[in-house]
C-alpha positions in Angstrom: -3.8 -23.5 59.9 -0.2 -23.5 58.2 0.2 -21.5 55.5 3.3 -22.5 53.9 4.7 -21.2 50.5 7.5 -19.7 48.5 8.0 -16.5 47.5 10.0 -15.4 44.4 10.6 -11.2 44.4 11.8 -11.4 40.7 14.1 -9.0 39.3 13.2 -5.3 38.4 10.8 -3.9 40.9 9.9 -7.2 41.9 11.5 -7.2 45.5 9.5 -3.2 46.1 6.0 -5.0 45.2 6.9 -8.5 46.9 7.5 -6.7 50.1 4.1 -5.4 50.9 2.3 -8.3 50.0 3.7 -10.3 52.3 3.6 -7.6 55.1 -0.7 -7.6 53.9 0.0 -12.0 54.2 1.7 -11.4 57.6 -0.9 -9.0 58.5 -4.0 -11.7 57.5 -2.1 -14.3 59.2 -1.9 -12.6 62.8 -5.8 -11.3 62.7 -6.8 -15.2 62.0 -4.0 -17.1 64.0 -2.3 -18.3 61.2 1.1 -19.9 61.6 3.0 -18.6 58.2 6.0 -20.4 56.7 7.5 -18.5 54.1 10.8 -20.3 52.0 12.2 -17.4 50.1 13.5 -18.5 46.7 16.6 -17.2 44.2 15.5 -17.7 40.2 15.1 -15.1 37.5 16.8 -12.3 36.9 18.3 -12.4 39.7 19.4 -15.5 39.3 21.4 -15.2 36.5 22.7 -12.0 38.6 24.0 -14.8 40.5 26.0 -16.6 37.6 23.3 -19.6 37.8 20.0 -20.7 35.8 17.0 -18.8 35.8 15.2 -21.2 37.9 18.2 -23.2 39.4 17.6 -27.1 40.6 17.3 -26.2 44.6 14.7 -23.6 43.8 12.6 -25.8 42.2 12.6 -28.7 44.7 11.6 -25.8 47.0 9.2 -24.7 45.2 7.6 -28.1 44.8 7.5 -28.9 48.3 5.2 -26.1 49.1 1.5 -25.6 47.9 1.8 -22.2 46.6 4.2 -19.9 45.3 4.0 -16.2 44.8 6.2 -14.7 42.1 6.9 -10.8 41.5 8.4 -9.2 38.4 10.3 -11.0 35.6 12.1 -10.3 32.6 14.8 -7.7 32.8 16.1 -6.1 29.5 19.5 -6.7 29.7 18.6 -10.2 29.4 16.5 -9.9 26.4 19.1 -10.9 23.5 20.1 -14.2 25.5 18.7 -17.1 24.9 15.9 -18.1 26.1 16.8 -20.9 28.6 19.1 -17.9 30.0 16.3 -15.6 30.1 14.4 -14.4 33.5 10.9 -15.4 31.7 12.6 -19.4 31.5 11.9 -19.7 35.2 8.2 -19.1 35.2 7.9 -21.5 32.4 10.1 -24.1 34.0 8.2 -24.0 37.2 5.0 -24.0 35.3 6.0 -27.4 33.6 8.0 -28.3 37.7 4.2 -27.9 39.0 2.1 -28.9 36.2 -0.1 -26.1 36.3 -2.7 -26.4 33.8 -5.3 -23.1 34.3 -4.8 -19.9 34.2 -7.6 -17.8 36.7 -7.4 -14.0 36.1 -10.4 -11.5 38.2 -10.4 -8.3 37.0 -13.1 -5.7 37.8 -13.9 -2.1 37.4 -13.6 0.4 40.7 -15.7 3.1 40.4 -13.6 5.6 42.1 -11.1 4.8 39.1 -13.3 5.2 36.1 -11.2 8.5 34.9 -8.7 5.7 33.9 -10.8 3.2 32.0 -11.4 4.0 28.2 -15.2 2.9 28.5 -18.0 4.9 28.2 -19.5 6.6 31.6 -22.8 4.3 30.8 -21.3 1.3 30.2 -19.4 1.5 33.4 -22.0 2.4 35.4 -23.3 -1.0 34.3 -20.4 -3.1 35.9 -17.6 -5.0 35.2 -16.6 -7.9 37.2 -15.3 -11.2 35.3 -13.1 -14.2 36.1 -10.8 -15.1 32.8 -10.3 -18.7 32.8 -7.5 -20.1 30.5 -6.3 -23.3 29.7 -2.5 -22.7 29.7 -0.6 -26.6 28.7 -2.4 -27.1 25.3 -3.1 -24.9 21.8 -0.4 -23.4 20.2 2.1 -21.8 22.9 2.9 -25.7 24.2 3.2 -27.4 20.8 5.7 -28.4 18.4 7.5 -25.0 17.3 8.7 -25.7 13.2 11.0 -23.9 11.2 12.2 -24.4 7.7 13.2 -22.9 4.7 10.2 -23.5 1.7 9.6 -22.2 -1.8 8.7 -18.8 -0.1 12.1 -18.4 1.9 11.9 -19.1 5.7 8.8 -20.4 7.4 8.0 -21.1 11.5 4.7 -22.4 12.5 3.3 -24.2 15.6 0.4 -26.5 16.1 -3.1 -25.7 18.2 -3.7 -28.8 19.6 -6.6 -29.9 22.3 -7.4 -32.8 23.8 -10.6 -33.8 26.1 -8.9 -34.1 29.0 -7.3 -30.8 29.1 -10.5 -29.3 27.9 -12.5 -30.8 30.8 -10.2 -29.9 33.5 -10.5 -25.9 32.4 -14.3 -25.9 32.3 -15.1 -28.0 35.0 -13.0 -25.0 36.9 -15.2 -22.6 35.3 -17.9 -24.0 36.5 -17.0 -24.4 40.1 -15.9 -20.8 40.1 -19.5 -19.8 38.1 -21.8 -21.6 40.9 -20.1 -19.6 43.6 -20.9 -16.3 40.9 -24.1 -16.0 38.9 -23.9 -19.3 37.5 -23.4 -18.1 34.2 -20.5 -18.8 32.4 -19.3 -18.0 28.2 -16.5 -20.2 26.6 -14.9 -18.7 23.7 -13.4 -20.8 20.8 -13.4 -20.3 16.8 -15.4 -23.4 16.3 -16.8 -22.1 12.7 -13.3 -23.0 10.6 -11.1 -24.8 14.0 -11.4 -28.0 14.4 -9.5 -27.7 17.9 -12.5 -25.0 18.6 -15.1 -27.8 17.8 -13.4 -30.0 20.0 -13.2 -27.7 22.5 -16.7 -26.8 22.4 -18.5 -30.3 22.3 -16.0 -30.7 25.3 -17.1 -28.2 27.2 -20.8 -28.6 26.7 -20.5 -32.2 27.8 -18.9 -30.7 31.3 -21.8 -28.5 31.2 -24.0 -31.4 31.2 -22.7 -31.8 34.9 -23.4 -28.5 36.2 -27.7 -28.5 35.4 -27.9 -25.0 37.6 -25.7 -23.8 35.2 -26.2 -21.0 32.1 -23.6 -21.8 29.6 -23.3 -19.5 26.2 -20.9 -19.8 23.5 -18.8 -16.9 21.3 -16.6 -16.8 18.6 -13.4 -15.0 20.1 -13.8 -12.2 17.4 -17.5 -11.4 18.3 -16.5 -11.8 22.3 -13.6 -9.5 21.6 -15.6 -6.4 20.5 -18.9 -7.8 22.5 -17.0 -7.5 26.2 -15.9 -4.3 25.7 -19.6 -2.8 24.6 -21.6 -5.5 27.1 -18.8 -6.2 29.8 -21.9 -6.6 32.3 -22.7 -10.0 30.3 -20.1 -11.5 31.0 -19.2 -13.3 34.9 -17.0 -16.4 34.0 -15.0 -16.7 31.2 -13.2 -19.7 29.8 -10.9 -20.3 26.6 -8.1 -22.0 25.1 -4.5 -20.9 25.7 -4.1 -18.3 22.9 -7.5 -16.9 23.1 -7.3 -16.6 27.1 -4.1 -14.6 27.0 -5.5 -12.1 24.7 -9.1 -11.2 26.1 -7.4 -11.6 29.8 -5.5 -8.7 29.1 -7.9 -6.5 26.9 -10.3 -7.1 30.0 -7.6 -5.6 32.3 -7.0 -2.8 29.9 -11.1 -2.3 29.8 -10.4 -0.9 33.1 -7.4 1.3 32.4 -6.2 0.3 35.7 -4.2 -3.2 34.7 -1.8 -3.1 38.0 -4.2 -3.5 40.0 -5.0 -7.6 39.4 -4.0 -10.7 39.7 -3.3 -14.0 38.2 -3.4 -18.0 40.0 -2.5 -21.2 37.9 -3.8 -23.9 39.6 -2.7 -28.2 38.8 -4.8 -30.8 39.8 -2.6 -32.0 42.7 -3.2 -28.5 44.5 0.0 -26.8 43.7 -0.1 -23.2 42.1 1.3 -20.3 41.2 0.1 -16.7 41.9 1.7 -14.1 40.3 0.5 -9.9 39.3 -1.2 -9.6 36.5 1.6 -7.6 34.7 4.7 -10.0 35.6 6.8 -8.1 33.2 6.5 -4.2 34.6 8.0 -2.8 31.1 9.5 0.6 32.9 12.7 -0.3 34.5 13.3 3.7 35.2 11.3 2.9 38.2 13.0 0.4 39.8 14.0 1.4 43.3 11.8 4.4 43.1 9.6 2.7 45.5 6.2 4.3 43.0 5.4 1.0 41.8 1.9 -0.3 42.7 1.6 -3.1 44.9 -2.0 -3.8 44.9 -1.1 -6.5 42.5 1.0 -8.5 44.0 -1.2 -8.2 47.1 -4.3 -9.3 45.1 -2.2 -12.4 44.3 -1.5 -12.8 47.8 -5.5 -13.1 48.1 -6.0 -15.6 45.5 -3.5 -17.9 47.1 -5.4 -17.7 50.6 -8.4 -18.8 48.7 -7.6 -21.2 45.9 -4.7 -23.1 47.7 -6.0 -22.3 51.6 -9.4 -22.5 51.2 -9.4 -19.2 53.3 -12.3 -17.4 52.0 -12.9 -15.2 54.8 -9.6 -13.9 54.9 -9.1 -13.3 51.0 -12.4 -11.1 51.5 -10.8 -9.3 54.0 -7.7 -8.5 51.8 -10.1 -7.5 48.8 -12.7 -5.1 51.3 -9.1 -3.2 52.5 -7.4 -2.7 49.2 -11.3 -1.6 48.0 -11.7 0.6 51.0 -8.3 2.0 50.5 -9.2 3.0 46.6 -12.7 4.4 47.9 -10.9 6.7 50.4 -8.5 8.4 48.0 -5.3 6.7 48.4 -2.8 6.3 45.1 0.3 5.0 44.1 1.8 7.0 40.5 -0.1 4.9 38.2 -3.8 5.5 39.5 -3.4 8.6 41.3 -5.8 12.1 40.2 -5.8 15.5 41.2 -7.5 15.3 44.6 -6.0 12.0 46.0 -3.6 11.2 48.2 -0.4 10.1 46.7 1.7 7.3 48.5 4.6 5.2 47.9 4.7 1.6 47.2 5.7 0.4 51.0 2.6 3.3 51.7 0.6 1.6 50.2 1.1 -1.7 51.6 1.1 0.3 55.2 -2.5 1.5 54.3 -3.8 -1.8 53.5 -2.4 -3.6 56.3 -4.0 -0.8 58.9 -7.9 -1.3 56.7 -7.1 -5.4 57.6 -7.4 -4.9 61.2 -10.0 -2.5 60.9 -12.5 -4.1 58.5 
């Protein structure tokens, strides 16, 4: 198989974490004969570094010739007081609307060897924690109609939630693909008992449900499943939500495990391109850029995700997920998770060790 794509390092320590992911990629694609075609890709930060646009024309056309891209760090400081069409964040949400992703998938689970990190109870953990976030990411209130105005009160801003059936059904009938190859159980979350967007949402989704009979669907109010996951994570396998909802419980399950650099995110379209990025895209401590202590597991779990969602390269997903597990279970640390007692590496370490467990396991 060809597996073609396009990378985007980012700005920050983008480049440090993009580098061992695609050694882990290269590694994956040599055990499994894989011919890779990787089309390396100039937007964000740097960019504007450049004197151009955050995502400039030939990057996208790039981009949208391939059917995946992987994209590292975003959002340098210096930045910050531009505008936001001359912001890094502007090219993730120009390719987003170049790709027309519309779902956001986000694993996250607990590793035991990391529990000192995770600000759950030692018998909830023991328990498990292993869910799939699914999130609509075109409607609700980040892609409508931003208003502001001046009223009786002074100045006012306010933005829409709006939902259709069609972008409903897409989501959950992801949600329950993913579920049947899971337990089969999935939990939508919506505020149904004073949204009408929620209502819609949720007769929307329990008509998709209608298609999936081996299926175990339940439904929470976002403020009960907020303070429910973190008490009960164990009940909960597949996730799915609206835009707003999704990006908040996404991240408060990543934060469950006090170990948030160590996941992934995909945004899939319907016509099978996607975008695969780590779950923090904005690393927030810009001391460590070219300190080479940033983890890379992220960016590598990304690199996973792609082989499976737009490959359809199960096997060889597993593979990446059973090394960076069997690298964790054996002691081995970048800064951010390391513990008296473990072996401390550096990023490209890091990505050394995992590629070494791929041609073991």
């Amino acid at each position: 198989m060809i597996v073609n794509l396009a990378v985007i390092p980012g700005d920050g320590v983008g480049p440090e974490m993009t580098q061992p992911a695609l050694e882990v990629l290269k590694a994956v694609c040599a055990k499994y004969n894989h011919k890779l075609e990787i089309h390396m890709v100039l937007a964000g930060g740097a960019a504007l570094d450049e004197g151009l646009e955050p995502l400039p024309a030939e990057s996208l056309k790039i981009c949208q010739k391939v059917p995946a891209v992987l994209f590292g760090n975003s959002g340098l400081s210096k930045y910050q007081n531009n505008p936001i069409e001359r912001r890094p964040e502007a090219a993730l949400m120009g390719l987003r609307r170049g790709l027309g992703v519309t779902t956001n998938i986000r694993p996250v689970k607990y590793y035991p060897e990391l529990a000192a990190f995770s600000p759950l109870k030692d018998y909830i953990l023991k328990k498990g924690l292993d869910i799939v976030f699914v999130r609509d990411i075109i409607g609700g209130v980040f892609c409508s109609d931003k208003v502001k105005s001046v009223g009786s009160f002074g100045k006012e801003a306010y933005e829409y939630e709006y939902y259709n059936e069609s972008i409903v059904k897409y989501t959950a009938e992801i949600a329950m693909e993913l579920a049947l190859e899971r337990k089969k159980r999935v939990v939508s979350l919506d505020k149904s008992n004073v949204l009408e967007s929620s209502r819609l949402w949720r007769q929307t989704v329990e008509k998709v449900a209608e298609k999936y009979p081996g299926l175990f669907l339940t439904h929470y109010y976002i403020d009960n499943a907020a303070m429910k996951v973190m008490v009960e994570p164990w009940n909960f396998d597949v996730v799915v939500t609206s835009n707003l909802f999704g990006d908040i419980i996404a991240d408060e399950g990543t934060q469950m495990t006090g170990t948030q650099y160590l996941y992934a995110s995909a945004e899939l379209n319907r016509e099978g391109h996607a975008i695969y990025t780590p779950n923090q895209l904005h690393h927030p401590d810009e001391t460590l850029i070219g300190q080479q202590v940033v983890n890379p597991i992220g960016m590598i779990m990304a690199v996973s995700l792609m082989l499976r969602y737009s490959f359809g390269l199960a096997e060889e997903a597993e593979n990446i997920e059973r090394a960076v597990d069997w690298v964790i279970r054996r002691g081995y640390a970048t800064r951010d998770i390391w513990t008296e007692g473990k072996t401390l590496l550096s990023t490209e370490e890091m990505g050394k060790q995992i590629v070494k467990e791929i041609f073991i396991l």
